[in-house]
Steps between C-alpha positions, in 0.01 A plus 500: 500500500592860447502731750237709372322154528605401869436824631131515317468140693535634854174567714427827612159464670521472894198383550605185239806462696324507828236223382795293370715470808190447724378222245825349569457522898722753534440799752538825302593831693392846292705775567365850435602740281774637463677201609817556700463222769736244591391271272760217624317431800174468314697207261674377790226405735363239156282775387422706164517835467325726248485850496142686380561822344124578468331497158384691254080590529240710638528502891169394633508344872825654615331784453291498861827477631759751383441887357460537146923630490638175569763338328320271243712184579384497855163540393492270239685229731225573786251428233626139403503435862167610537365321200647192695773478172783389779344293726691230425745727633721368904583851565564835314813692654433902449761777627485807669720651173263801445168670659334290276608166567396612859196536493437201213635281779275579764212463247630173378497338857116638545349410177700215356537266835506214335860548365725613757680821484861450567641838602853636502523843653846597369748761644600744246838616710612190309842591429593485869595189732188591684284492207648153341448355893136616479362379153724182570259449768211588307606214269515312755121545617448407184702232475263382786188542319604292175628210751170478670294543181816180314395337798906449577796684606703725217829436563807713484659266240163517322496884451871510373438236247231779377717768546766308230188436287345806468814673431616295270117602320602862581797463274313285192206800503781776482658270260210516286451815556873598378439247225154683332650811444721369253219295304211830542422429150352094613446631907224736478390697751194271553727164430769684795207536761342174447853333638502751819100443566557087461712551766203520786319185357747251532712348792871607444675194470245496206513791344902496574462243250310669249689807490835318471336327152399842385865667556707219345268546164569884571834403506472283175360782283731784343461854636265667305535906421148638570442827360201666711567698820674354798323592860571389843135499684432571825198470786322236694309289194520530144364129386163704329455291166347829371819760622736239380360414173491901476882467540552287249297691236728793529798254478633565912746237567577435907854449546433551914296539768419662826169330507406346860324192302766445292915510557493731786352214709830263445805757539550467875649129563552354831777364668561136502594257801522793775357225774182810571294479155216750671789722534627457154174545347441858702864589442363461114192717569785735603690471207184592240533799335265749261227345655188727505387307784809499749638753652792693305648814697753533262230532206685184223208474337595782203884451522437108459244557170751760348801204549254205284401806258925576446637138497194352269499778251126593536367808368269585737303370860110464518378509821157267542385616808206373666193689546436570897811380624610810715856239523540538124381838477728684790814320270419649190641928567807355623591229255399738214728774631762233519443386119499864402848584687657239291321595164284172441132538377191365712129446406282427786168295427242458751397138486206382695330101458192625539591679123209454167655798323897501444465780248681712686787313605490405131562871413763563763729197361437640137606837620808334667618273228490782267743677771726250467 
């Protein structure tokens, strides 16, 4: 198979993937949007995680719930629990990562109790010792929670097996990653996002597998000199059929991301064999950077995108930033000031999944692609 073919192969429906690992008799943990959970301990304790990034519709029950000016992911992902579309569901882990997640935990636990909410109150003073003690006990709570729901201890040995296994993932998806922007003409934008979203449907040691098969025929095929305009994108989720498909009319090629569903999730690894695998995996929350969601004093976000734009030879950044999220929306002055320092043109589109009409974003690609 080609890898055009392999990658059109791979599953990108959650609720698929939860239905096949249940039908197996597996226990399947979701984890809430946007993601950045220890996973390891999840795959450790002999369960599977997946991670529900919402979906694209009309919000209908969420909506006796939350204001009007929420984040569409969280209200589409409190729909499909309220439509009883993740039942099959042992737990769903949500974070304390922005004022949003906040309060979509608290509703969770009242109006979904038949799947447990699994909590995880992080400390944003990550950086210091203090901070890595703290979540590392957080994960360990946790850690608690999975063993009682496994019905058996997660040992140590357990979680650092994980730890080897999911980065060894982290470095196949930044391998593919590396390896699409030199085929942009075969990797389109929609055929790039379809390996990223895949990635939350299978268990890793699976999709390890699958990713591997699609870099070696990567790997196989010559590098191919696309002649349409090379972006780096940026933001929490840009896996819209509609946007992307937008992207490719007006020939946009992604050589990078900073794109919370997509690479930015896999460039913090973890340290192997330390004897304290909590501690690792906090010392790795620690070690994320241009993160919208986690805390950045020193502002990386802007110097970070400017660094992919230079070294991949892009033309230009499009920021997809999601409607309602006050976390996306405070980053957005200060990253463009820090594109504009260093001469590199932005377009920001306001992408929403509750969106019929994408005649506007249309417009503002058109108008950017004919910057460029």
């Amino acid at each position: 198979m080609t890898a055009v073919d392999l990658i059109q192969s791979l599953n990108t429906d959650v609720l698929k993937a939860i239905d096949h690992y249940v039908d197996e008799g597996k226990k399947v943990i979701g984890i809430s949007a946007p993601g950045v959970v220890p996973e390891e301990i999840i795959h450790a304790a002999g369960l599977v995680p997946v991670t529900v990034w919402g979906a694209e519709g009309e919000v209908v029950e969420a909506k006796e719930y939350f204001p009007a000016f929420y984040a569409s992911i969280i209200l589409r992902t409190m729909d499909l629990g309220l439509q009883g579309k993740l039942d099959k569901l042992s737990g769903m882990v949500i974070t304390n990562l922005s004022d949003g997640l906040k309060g979509f935990s608290q509703n969770w636990k009242r109006a979904i109790p038949q799947v447990p909410m699994l909590y995880i109150p992080y400390g944003q003073n990550r950086k210091i010792e203090a901070g890595i003690e703290y979540n590392a006990r957080q994960f360990g709570h946790l850690k608690d929670n999975l063993a009682e729901i496994a019905g058996k201890d997660i040992s140590d040995d357990a979680i650092e097996e994980a730890i080897k296994l999911y980065n060894e993932h982290r470095k196949a998806m930044l391998e593919f990653n590396a390896l699409a922007a030199k085929h942009l003409n075969s990797i389109t934008p929609l055929l790039r996002n379809r390996v990223f979203a895949s990635a939350y449907c299978y268990a890793k040691d699976e999709h390890l597998a699958k990713v591997k098969e699609i870099n070696e025929a990567l790997k196989a095929m010559p590098e191919e000199d696309f002649k349409g305009k090379k972006v780096v994108t940026t933001g929490i989720l840009v896996n819209s059929e509609d946007i992307l498909k937008i992207f490719e009319e007006f020939n946009f090629g992604i050589v990078d991301d900073n794109v919370l569903h997509e690479s930015l999730q896999y460039e913090a690894q973890v340290k192997e064999g330390t004897g304290n695998p909590l501690h690792a995996l906090a010392q790795a929350f620690a070690d994320i950077e241009g993160n919208t969601f986690v805390f950045d004093e020193k502002k990386l976000r802007g110097p970070i995108i400017a660094k992919k734009v230079k070294e991949s030879g892009a033309a230009g950044v499009i920021y997809l930033m999601t409607k309602f999220s006050d976390t996306d929306e405070f980053d957005y002055p200060i990253l463009r000031d820090d594109l504009q320092k260093e001469n590199i043109l932005l377009n920001m589109v306001e992408v929403d999944q509750q969106m019929v009409s994408f005649e506007q974003a249309k417009t503002a690609l058109q108008t950017f692609a004919d910057m460029l």
